[in-house]
N, CA, C and O of each residue as an XYZ file, in Angstrom:
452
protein
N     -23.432    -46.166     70.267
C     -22.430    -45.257     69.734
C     -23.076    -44.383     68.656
O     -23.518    -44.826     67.596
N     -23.089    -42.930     69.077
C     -23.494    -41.728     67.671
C     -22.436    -42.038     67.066
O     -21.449    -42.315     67.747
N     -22.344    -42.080     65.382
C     -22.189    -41.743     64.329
C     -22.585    -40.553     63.892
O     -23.797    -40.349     63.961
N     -21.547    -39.245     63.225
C     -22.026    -38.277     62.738
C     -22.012    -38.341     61.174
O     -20.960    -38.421     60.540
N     -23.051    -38.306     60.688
C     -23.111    -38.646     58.840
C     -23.718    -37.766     57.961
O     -24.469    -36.841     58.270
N     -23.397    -38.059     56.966
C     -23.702    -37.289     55.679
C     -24.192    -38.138     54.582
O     -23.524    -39.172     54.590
N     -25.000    -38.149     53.717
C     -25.694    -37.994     53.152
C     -25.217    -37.602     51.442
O     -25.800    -36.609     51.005
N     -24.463    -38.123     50.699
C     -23.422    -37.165     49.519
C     -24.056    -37.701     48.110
O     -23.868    -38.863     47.751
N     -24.810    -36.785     47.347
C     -25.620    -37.206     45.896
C     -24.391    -36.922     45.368
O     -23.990    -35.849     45.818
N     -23.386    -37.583     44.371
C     -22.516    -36.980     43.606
C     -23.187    -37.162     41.917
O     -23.633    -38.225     41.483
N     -23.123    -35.868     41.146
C     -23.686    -36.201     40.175
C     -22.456    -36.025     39.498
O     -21.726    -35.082     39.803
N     -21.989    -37.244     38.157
C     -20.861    -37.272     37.326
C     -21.457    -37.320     35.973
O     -22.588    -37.382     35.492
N     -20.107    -37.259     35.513
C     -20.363    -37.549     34.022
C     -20.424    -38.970     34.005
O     -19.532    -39.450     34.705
N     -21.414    -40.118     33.263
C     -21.248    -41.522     33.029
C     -19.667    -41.834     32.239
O     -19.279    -43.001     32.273
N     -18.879    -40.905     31.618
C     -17.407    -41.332     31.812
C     -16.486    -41.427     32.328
O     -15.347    -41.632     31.908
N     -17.099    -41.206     33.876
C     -16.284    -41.148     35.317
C     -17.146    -41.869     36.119
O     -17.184    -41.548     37.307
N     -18.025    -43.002     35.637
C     -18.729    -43.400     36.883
C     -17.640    -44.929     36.720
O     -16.550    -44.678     37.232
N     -17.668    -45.628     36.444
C     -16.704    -47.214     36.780
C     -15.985    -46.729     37.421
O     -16.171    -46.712     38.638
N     -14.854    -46.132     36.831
C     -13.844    -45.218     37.278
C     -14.093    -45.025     38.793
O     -13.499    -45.843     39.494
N     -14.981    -43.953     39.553
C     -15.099    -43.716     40.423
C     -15.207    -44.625     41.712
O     -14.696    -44.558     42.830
N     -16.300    -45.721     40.946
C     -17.218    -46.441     41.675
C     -16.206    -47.470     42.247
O     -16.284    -48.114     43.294
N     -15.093    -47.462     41.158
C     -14.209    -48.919     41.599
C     -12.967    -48.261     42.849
O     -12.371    -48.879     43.731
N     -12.914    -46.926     42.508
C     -11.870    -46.557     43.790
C     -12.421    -46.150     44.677
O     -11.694    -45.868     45.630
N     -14.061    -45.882     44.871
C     -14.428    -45.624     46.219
C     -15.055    -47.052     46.895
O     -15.183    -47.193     48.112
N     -15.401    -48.024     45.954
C     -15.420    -49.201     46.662
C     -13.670    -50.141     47.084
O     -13.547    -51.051     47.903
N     -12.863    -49.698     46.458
C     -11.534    -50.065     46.806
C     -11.104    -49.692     48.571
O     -10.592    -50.317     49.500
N     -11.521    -48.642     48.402
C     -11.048    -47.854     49.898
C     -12.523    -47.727     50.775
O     -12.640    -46.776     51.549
N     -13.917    -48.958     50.592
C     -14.303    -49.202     51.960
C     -15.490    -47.995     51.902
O     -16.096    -47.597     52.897
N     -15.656    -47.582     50.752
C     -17.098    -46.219     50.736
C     -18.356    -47.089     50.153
O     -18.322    -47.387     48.959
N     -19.268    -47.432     50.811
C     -20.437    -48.156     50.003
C     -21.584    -46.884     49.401
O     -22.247    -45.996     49.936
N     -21.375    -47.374     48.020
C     -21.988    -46.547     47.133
C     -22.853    -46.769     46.346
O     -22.579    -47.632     45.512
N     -24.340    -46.062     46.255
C     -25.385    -46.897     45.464
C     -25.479    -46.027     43.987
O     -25.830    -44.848     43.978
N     -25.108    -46.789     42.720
C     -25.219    -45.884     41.567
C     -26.469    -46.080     41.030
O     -26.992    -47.169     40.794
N     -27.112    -44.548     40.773
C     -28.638    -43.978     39.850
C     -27.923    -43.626     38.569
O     -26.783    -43.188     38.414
N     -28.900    -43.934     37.645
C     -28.512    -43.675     36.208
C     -29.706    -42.067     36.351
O     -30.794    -41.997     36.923
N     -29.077    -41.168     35.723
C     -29.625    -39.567     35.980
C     -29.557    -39.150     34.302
O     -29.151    -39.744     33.303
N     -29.994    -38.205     34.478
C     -30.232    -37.452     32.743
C     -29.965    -35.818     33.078
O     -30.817    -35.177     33.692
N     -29.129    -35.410     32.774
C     -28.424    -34.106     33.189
C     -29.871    -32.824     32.338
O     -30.844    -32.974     31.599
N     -29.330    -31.912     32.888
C     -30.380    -30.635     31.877
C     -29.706    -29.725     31.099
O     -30.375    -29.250     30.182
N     -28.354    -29.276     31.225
C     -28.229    -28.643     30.239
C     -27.846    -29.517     28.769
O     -28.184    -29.251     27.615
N     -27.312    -30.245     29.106
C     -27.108    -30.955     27.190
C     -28.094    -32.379     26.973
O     -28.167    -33.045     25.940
N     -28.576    -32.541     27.836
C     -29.767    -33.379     28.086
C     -29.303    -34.843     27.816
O     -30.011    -35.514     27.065
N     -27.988    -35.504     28.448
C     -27.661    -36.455     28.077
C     -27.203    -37.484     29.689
O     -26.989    -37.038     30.817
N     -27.185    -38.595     29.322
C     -27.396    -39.576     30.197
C     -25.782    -39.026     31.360
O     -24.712    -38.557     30.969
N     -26.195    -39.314     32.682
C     -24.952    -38.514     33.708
C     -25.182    -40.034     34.457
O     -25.647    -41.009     33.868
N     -24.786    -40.019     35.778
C     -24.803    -40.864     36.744
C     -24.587    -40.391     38.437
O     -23.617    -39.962     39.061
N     -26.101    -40.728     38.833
C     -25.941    -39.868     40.195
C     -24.846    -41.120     41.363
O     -24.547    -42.298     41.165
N     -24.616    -40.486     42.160
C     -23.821    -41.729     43.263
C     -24.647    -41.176     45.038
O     -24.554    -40.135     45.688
N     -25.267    -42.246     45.227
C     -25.555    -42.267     46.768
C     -24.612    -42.661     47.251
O     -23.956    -43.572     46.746
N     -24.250    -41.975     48.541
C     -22.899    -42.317     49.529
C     -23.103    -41.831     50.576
O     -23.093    -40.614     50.761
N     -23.365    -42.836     51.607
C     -23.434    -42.571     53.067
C     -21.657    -42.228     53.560
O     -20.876    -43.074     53.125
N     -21.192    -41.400     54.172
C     -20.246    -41.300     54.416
C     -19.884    -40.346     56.263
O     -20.342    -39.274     56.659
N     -19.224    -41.013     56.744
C     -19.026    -40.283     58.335
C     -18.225    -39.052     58.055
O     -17.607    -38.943     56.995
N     -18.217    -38.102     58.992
C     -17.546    -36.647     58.866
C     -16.530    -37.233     58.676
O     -16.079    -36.865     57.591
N     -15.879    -37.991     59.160
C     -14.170    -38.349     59.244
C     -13.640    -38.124     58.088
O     -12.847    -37.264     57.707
N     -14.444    -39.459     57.277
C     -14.278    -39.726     56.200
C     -14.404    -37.866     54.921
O     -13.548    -37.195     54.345
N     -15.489    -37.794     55.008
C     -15.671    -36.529     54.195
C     -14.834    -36.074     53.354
O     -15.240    -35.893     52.206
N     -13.370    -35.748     53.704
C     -12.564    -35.303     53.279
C     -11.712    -36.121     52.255
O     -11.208    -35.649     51.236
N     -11.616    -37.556     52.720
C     -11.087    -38.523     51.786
C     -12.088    -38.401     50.458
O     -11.805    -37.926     49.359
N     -13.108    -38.868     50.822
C     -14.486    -38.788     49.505
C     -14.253    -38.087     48.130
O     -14.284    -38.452     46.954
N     -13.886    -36.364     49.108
C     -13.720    -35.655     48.256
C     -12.612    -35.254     47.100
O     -12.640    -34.573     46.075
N     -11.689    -35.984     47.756
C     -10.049    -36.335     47.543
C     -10.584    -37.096     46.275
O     -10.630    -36.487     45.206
N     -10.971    -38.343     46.355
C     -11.457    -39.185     45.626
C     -11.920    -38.626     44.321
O     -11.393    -38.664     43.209
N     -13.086    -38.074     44.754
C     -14.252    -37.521     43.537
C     -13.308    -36.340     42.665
O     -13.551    -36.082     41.486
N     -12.181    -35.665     43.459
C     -11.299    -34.354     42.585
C     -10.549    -35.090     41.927
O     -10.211    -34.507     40.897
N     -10.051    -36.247     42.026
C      -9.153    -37.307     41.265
C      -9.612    -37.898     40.564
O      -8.829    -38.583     39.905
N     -10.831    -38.017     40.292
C     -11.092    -39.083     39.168
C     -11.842    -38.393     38.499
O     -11.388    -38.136     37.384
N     -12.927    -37.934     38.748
C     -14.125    -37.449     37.727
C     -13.009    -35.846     36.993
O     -12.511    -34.939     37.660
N     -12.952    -36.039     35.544
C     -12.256    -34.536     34.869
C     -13.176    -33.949     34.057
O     -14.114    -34.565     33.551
N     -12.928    -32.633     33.884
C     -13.664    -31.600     33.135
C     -13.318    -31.676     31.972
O     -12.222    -31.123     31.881
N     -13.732    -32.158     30.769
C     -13.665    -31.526     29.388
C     -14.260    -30.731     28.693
O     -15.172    -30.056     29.171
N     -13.941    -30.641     27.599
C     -14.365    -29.653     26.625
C     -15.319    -30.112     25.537
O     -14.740    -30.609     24.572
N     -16.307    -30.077     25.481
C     -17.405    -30.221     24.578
C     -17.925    -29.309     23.340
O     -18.370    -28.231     23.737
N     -17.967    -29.462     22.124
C     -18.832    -28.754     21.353
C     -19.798    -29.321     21.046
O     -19.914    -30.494     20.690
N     -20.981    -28.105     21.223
C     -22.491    -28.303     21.359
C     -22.584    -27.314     20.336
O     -21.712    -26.554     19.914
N     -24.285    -27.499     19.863
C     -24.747    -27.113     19.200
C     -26.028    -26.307     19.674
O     -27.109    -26.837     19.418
N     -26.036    -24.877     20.450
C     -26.613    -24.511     20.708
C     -28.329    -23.812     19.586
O     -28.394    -23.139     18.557
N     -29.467    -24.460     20.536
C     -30.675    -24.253     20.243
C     -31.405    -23.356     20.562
O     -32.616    -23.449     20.363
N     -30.640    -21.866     21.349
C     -31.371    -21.128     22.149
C     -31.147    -19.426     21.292
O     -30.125    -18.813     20.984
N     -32.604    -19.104     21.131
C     -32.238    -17.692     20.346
C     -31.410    -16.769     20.629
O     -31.069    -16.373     21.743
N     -31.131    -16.474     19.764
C     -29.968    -14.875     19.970
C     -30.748    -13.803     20.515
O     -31.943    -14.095     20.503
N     -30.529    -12.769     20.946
C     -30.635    -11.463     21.397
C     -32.745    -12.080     21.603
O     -33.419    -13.108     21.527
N     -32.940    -10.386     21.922
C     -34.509    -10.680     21.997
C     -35.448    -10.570     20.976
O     -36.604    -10.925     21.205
N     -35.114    -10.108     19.822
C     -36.166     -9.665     18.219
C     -36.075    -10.899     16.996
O     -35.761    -10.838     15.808
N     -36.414    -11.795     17.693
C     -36.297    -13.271     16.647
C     -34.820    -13.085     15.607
O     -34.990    -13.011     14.390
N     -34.109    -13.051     15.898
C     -32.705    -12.753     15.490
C     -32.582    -14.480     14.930
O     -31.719    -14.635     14.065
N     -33.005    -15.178     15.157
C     -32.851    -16.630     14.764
C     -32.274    -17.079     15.845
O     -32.218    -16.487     16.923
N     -31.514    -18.894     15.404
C     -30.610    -19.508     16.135
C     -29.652    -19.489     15.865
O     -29.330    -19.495     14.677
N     -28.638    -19.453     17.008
C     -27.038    -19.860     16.520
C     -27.138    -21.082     16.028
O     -27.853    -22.018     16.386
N     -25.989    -20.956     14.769
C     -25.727    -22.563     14.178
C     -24.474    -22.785     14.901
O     -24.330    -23.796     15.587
N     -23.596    -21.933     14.790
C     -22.098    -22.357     15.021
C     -21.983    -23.158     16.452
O     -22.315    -22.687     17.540
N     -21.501    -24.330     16.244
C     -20.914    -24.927     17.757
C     -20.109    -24.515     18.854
O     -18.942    -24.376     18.491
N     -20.297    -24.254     20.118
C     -19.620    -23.474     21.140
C     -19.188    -24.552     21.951
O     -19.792    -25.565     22.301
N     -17.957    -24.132     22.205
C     -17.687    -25.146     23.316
C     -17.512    -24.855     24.849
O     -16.835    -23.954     25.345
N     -18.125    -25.634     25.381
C     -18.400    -25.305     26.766
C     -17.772    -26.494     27.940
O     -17.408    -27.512     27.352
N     -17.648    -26.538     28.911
C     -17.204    -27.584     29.896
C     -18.184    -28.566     30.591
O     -19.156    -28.181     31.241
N     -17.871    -29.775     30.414
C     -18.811    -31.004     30.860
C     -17.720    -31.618     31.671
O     -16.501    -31.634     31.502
N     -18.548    -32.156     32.669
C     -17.618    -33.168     33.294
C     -17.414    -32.387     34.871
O     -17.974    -31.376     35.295
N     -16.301    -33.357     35.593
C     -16.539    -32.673     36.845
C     -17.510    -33.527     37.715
O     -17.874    -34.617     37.274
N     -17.988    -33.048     39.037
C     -18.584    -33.178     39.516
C     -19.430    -32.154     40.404
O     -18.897    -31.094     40.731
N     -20.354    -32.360     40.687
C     -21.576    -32.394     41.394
C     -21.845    -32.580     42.707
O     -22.941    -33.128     42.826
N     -21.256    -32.335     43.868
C     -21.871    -33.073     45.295
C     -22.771    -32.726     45.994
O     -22.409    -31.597     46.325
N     -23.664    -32.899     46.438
C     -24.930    -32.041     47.406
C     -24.953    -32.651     48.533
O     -25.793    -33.549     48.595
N     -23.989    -32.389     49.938
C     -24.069    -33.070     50.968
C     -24.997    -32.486     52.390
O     -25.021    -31.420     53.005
N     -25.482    -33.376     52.476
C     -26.835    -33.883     53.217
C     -26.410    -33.956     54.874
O     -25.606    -34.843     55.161
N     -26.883    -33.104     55.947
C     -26.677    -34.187     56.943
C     -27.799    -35.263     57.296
O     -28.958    -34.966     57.008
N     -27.544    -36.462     57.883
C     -28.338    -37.391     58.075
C     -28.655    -37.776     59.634
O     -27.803    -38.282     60.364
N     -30.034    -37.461     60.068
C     -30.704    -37.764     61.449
C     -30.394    -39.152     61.443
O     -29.551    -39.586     62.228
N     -31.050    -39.971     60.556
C     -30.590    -41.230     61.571
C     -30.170    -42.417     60.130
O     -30.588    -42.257     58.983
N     -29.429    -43.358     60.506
C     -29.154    -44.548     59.495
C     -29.334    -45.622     60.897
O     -29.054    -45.745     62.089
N     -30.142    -46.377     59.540
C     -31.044    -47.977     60.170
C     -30.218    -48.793     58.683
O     -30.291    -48.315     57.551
N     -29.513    -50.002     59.008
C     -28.789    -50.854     58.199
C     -29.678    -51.949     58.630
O     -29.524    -52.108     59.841
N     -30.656    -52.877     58.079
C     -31.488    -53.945     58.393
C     -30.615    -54.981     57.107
O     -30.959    -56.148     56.917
């Protein structure tokens, strides 16, 4: 029997990974969690491996829009102003963290040993 599959990196915020991990193992999704280090605020995230069938796909995503949320962060940006050494901004900006991340993959073949 073909299986048609995917392949799904979800990258979260680590304050949506239990969270996640416990309702996609609730409903039957086997999921392998990587501890990841994000790049723009350079702080600890959590990637999720998830083999998942087309069928499924759509539930997944259901999933991942329900649990993982976007907040609001103030940062302290380190990056110069304009282009003539103008200095750094001090003042804190706030920007959106959180959310998710998916990069889905199709997959040639799965071997379960």
């Amino acid at each position: 029997m073909l299986y048609l599959m995917k392949l799904v990196l979800a990258v979260i915020q680590d304050a949506d990974a239990t969270a996640l991990v416990r309702v996609l193992s609730e409903n039957a999704f086997e999921v392998t969690k990587l501890a990841s280090t994000g790049g723009f605020l350079r702080e600890g995230n959590t990637t999720l491996m998830i083999g998942v069938s087309d069928e499924r796909m759509d539930d997944l995503k259901r999933f991942v829009r329900q649990t993982c949320r976007t907040r609001s962060r103030l940062v302290a940006p380190s990056v110069p102003m304009g282009e003539q050494n103008e200095g750094l901004v001090s003042d804190p900006v706030e920007v959106p963290v959180g959310g998710a991340v998916m990069f889905v993959m199709g997959v040639q073949e799965f071997v379960k040993v």
